[in-house]
C-alpha positions as a LaTeX table, in Angstrom:
\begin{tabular}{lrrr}
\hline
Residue & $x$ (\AA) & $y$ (\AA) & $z$ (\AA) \\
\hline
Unk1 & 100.06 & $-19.13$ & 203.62 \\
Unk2 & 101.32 & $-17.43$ & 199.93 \\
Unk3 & 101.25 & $-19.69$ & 197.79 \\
Unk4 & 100.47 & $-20.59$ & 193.77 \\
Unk5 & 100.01 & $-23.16$ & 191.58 \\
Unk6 & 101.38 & $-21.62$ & 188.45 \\
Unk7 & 103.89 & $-18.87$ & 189.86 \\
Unk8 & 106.76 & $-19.42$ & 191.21 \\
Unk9 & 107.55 & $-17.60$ & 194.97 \\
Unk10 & 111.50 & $-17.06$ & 195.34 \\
Unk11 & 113.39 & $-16.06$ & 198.44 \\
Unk12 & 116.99 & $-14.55$ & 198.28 \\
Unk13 & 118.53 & $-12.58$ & 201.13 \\
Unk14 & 115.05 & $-12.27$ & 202.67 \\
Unk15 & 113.09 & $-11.04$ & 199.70 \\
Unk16 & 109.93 & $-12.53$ & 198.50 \\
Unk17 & 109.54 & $-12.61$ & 194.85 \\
Unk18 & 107.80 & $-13.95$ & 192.40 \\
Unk19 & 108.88 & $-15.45$ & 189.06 \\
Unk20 & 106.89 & $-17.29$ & 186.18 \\
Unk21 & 107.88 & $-20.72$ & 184.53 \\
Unk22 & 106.38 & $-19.73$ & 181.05 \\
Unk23 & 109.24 & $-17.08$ & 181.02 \\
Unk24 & 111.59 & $-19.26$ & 183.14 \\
Unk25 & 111.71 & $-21.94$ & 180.42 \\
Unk26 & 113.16 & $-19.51$ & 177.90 \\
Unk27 & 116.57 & $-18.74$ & 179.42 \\
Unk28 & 115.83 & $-15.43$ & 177.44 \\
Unk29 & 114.43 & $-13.07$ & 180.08 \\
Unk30 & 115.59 & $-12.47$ & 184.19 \\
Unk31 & 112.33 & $-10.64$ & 185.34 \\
Unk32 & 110.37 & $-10.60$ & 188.65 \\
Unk33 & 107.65 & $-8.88$ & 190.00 \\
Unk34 & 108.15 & $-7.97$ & 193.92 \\
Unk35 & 106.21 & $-8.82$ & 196.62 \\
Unk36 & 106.02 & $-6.61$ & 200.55 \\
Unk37 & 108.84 & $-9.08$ & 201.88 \\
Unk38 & 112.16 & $-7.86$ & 202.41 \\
Unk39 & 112.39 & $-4.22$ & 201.99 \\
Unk40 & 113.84 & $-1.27$ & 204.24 \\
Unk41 & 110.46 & 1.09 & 204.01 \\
Unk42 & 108.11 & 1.77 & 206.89 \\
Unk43 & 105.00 & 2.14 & 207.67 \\
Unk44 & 101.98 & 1.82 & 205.04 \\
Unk45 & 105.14 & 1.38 & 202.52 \\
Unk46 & 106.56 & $-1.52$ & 204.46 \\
Unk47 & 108.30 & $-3.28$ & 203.46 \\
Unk48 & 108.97 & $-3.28$ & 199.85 \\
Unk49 & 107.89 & $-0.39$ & 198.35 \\
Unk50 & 109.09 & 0.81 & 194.48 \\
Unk51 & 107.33 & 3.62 & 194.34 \\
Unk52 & 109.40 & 6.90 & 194.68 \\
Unk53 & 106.35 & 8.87 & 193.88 \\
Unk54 & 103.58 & 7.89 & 197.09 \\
Unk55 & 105.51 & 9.74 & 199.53 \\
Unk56 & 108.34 & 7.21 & 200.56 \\
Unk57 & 111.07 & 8.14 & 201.77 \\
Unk58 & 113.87 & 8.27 & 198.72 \\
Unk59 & 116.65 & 7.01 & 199.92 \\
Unk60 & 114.68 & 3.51 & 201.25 \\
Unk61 & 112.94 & 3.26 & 197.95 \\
Unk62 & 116.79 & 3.11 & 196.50 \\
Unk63 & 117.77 & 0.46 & 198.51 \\
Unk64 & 114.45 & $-1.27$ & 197.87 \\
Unk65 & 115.49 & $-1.45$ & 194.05 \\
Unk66 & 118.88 & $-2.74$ & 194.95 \\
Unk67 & 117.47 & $-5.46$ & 196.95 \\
Unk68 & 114.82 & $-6.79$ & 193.95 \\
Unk69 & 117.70 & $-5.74$ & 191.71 \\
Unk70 & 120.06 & $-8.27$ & 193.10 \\
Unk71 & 117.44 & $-10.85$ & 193.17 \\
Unk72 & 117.22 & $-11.33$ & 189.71 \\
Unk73 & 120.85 & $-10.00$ & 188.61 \\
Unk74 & 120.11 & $-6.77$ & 186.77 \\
Unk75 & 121.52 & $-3.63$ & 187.61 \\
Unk76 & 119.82 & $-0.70$ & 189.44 \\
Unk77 & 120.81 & 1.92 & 186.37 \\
Unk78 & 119.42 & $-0.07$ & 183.97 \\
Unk79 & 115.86 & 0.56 & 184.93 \\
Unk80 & 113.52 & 2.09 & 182.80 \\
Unk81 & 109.92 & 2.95 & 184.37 \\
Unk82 & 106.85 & 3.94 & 182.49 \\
Unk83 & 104.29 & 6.17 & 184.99 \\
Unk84 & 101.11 & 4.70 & 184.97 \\
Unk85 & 98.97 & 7.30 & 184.31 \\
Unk86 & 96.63 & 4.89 & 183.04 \\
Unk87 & 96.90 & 5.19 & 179.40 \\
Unk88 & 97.21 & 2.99 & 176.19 \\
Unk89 & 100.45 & 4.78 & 175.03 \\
Unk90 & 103.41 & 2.45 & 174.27 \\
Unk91 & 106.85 & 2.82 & 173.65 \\
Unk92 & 109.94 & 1.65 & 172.06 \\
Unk93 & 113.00 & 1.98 & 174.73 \\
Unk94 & 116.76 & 2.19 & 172.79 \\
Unk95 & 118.87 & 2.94 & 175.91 \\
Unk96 & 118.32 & 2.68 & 180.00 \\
Unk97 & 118.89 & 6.57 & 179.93 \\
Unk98 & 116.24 & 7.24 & 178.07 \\
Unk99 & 113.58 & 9.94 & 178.88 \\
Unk100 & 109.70 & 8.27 & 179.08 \\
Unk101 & 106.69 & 10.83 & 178.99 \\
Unk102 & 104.44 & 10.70 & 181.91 \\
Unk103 & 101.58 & 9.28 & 179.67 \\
Unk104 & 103.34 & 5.85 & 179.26 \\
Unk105 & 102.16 & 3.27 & 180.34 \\
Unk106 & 103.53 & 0.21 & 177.96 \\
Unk107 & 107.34 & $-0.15$ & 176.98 \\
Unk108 & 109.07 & $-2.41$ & 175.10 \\
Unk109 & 112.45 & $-3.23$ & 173.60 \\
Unk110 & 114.83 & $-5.44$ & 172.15 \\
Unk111 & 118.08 & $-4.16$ & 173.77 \\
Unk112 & 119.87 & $-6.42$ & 176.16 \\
Unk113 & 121.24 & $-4.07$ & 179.59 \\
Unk114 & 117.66 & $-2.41$ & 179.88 \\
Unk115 & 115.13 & $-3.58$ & 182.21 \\
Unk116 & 111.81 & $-2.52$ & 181.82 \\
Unk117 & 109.69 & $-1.35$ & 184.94 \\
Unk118 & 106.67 & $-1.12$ & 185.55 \\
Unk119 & 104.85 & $-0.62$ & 188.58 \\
Unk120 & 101.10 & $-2.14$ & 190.27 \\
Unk121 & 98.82 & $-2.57$ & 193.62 \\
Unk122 & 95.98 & $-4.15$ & 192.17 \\
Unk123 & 95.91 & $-3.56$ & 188.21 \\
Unk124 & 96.89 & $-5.59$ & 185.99 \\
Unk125 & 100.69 & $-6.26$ & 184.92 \\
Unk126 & 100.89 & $-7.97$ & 181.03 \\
Unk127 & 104.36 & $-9.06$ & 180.68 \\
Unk128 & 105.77 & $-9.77$ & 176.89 \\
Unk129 & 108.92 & $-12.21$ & 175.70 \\
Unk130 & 109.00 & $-13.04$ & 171.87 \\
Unk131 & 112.12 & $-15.49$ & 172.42 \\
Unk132 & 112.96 & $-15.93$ & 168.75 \\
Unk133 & 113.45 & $-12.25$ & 168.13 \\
Unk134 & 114.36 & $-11.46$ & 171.37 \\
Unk135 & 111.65 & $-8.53$ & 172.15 \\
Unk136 & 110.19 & $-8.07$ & 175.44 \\
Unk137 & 107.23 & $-5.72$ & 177.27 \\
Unk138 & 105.71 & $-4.45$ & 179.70 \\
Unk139 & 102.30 & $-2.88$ & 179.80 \\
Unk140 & 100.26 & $-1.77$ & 182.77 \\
Unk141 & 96.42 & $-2.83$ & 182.57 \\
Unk142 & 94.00 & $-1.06$ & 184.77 \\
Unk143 & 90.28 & $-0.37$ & 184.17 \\
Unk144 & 91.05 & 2.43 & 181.82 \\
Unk145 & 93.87 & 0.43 & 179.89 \\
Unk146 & 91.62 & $-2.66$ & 179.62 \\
Unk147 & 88.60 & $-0.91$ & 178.37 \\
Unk148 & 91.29 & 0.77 & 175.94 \\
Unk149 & 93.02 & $-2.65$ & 175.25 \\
Unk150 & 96.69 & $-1.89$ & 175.86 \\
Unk151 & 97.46 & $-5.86$ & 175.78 \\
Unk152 & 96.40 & $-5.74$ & 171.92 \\
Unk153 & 98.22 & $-2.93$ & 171.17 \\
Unk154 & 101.29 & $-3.95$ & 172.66 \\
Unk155 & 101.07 & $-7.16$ & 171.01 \\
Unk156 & 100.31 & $-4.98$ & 167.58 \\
Unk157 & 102.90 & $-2.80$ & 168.35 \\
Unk158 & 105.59 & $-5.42$ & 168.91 \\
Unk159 & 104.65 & $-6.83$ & 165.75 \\
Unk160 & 104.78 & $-3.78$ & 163.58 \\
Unk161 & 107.67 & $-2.25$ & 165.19 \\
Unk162 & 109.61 & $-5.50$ & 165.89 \\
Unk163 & 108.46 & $-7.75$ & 163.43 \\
Unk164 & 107.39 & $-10.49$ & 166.06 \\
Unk165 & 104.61 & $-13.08$ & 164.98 \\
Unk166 & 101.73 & $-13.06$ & 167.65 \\
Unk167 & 102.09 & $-16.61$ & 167.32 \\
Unk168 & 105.62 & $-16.98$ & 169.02 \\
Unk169 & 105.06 & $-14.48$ & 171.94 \\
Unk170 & 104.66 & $-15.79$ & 175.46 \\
Unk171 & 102.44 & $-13.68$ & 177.69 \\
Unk172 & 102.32 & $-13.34$ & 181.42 \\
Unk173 & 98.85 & $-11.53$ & 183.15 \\
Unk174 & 100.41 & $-11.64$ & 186.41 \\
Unk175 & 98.99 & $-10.87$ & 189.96 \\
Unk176 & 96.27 & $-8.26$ & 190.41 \\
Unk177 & 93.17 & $-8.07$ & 191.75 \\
Unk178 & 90.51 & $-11.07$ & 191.40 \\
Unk179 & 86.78 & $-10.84$ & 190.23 \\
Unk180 & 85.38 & $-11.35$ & 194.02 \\
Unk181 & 87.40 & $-8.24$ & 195.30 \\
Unk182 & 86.74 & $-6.11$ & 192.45 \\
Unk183 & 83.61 & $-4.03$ & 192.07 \\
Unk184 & 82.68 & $-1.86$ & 189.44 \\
Unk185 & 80.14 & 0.01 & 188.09 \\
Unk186 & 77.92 & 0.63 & 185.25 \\
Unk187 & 80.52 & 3.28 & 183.45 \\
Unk188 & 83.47 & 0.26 & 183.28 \\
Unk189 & 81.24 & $-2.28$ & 181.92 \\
Unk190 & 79.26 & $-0.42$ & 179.41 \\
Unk191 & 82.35 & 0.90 & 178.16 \\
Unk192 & 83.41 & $-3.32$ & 178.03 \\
Unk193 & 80.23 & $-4.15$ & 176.01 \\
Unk194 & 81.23 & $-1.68$ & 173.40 \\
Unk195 & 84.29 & $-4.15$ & 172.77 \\
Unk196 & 82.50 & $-6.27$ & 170.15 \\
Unk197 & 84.78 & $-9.76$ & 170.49 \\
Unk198 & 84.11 & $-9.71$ & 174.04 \\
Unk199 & 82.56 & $-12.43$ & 176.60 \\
Unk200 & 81.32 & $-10.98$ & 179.46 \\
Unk201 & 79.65 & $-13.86$ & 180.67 \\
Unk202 & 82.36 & $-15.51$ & 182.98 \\
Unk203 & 84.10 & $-12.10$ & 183.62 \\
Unk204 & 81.05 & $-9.89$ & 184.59 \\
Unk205 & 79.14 & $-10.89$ & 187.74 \\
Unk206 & 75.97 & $-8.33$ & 188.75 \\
Unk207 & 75.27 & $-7.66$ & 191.90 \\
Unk208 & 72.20 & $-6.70$ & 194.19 \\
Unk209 & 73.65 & $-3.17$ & 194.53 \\
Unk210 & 73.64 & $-3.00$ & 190.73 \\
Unk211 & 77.53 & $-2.99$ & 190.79 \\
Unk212 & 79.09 & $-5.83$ & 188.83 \\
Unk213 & 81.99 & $-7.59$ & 189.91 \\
Unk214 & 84.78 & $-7.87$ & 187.05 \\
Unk215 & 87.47 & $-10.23$ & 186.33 \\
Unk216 & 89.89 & $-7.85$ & 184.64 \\
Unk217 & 92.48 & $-11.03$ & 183.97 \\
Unk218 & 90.13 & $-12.46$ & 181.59 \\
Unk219 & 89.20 & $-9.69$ & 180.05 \\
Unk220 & 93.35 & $-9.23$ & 179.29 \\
Unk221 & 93.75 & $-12.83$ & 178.11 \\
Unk222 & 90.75 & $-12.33$ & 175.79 \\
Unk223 & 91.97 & $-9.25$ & 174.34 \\
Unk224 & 95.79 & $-11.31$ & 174.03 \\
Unk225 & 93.94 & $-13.73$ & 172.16 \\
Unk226 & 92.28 & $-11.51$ & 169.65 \\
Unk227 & 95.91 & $-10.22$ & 169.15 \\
Unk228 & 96.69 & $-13.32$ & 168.08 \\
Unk229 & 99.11 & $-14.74$ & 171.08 \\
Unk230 & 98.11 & $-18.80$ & 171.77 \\
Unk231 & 96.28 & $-19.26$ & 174.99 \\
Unk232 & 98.41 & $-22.24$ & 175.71 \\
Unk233 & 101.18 & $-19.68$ & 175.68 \\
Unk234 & 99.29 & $-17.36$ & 178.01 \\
Unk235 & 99.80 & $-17.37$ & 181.44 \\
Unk236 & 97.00 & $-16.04$ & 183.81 \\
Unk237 & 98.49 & $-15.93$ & 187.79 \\
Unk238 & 96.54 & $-17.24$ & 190.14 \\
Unk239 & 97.47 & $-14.76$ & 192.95 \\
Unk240 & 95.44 & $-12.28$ & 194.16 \\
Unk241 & 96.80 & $-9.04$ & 195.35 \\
Unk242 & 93.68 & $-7.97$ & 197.60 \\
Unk243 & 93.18 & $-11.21$ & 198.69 \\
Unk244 & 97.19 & $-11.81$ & 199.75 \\
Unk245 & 97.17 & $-8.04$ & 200.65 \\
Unk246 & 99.74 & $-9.57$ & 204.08 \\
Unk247 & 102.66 & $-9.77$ & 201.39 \\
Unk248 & 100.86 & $-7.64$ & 197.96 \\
Unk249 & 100.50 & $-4.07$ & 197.99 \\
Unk250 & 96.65 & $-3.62$ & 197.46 \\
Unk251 & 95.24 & $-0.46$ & 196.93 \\
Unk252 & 91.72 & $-1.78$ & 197.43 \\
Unk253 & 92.68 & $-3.83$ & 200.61 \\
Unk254 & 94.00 & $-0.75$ & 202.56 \\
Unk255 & 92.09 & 2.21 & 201.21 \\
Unk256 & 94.72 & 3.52 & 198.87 \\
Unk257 & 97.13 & 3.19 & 202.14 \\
Unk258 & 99.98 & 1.57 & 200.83 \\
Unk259 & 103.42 & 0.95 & 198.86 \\
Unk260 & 104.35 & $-0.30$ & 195.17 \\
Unk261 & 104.85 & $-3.67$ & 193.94 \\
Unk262 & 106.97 & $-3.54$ & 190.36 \\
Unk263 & 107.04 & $-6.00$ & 187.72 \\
Unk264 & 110.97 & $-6.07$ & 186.58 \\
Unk265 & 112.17 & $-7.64$ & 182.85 \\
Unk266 & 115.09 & $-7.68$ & 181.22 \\
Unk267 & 116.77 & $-9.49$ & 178.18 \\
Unk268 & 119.00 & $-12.29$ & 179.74 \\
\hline
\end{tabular}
């Protein structure tokens, strides 16, 4: 059975979403991120794939957008995507038609009728709303954007470009991959260690194989703290994409065999 204890899993014309009540409280933000349920793609896309760049057929990745579009009442056009080339480069968006370089993976804005897009099966999504001046973001947190600490410079970035305290954003680390389905090896975590306000000792497991298994959402909330967001105004989802691989895309879970889950927000 899907379920979680601190995200919220919506249904609306047979799609499967998931929403999260640190955002919900707001009224400031309509944002989702998608789930397999209730798409039109086939195959090792089914159902709901957002990818239009893993081989999916186009036209079913459209209607796919439509369908989580509707679901939280934004509009198709106004979707901005960043690539996920597995960077630390954020940027400012001004305008849904604007042009984002393939090495971006962070975005942010302060523009109501843009909805920021980002997409995930198994890294991490870190999801931004500073509801007193109205700034969102959306960063995309993998190994390589850990180790580089995207979630701290987004937070830094929203501050210097934005003016936003730490202190009033709200923070969502929202379903990826958990520490007991993620193995790594020596090159991720020595590359961790060099991250002096790091501790490893609840998010770093070794293993007989001399592999390590790594909790990658507490190494994002750590970094959120050191930017100076509250943990009581962090949230950390409890879901597990390789474990609920049935209604996640997981990379991990099928051998790289599979669709694109997105994580959708937008200024309300």
């Amino acid at each position: 059975m899907f379920k979680s204890s601190n995200c919220t899993i919506n249904s609306s014309d047979g799609v499967l979403y998931i929403t999260f009540p640190i955002f919900e409280k707001t009224g400031k933000v309509k944002h989702c991120f998608s789930t397999k349920i209730g798409g039109v793609s086939e195959g090792r896309y089914s159902q709901m794939n957002l990818s239009y760049t893993n081989g999916d057929d186009e036209d079913r990745v459209t209607e796919n957008f439509r369908r989580i579009c509707r679901c939280i009442d934004v509009c198709p056009d106004s979707i901005v995507k960043s690539h996920q080339t597995h960077t630390v480069n954020i940027m400012d968006v001004e305008s849904p038609d604007q042009v984002i370089p393939p090495d971006i993976d962070g975005l942010i804005t302060n523009k109501k009728g843009i909805t920021l897009c980002s997409s995930y099966a198994d890294c991490v999504p870190l999801l931004f709303c500073d509801p007193k001046k109205n700034v969102i973001a959306s960063s995309h947190s993998g190994w390589r954007g850990t180790v580089g600490e995207i979630g701290r410079l987004t937070v830094e970035k929203m501050a210097r470009d934005y003016g936003c305290d730490p202190g009033d954003i709200l923070a969502v680390i929202g379903p990826a991959i958990c520490q007991k389905c993620y193995e790594v090896d020596n090159l991720v975590i020595d590359k961790l260690k060099k991250i002096d306000y790091l501790d490893l000792s609840n998010a770093v497991k070794p293993q007989p194989n001399g592999h390590y298994l790594l909790d990658l959402k507490e190494v994002c909330r750590q970094e959120l703290l050191k930017a100076g967001v509250s943990d009581s105004q962090i949230l950390v989802s409890d879901l597990c994409t390789c474990c609920n691989s049935d209604f996640l895309h997981s990379h991990r879970a099928t051998g790289g065999k599979r669709g694109n889950l997105c994580a959708l927000i937008a200024l309300a």
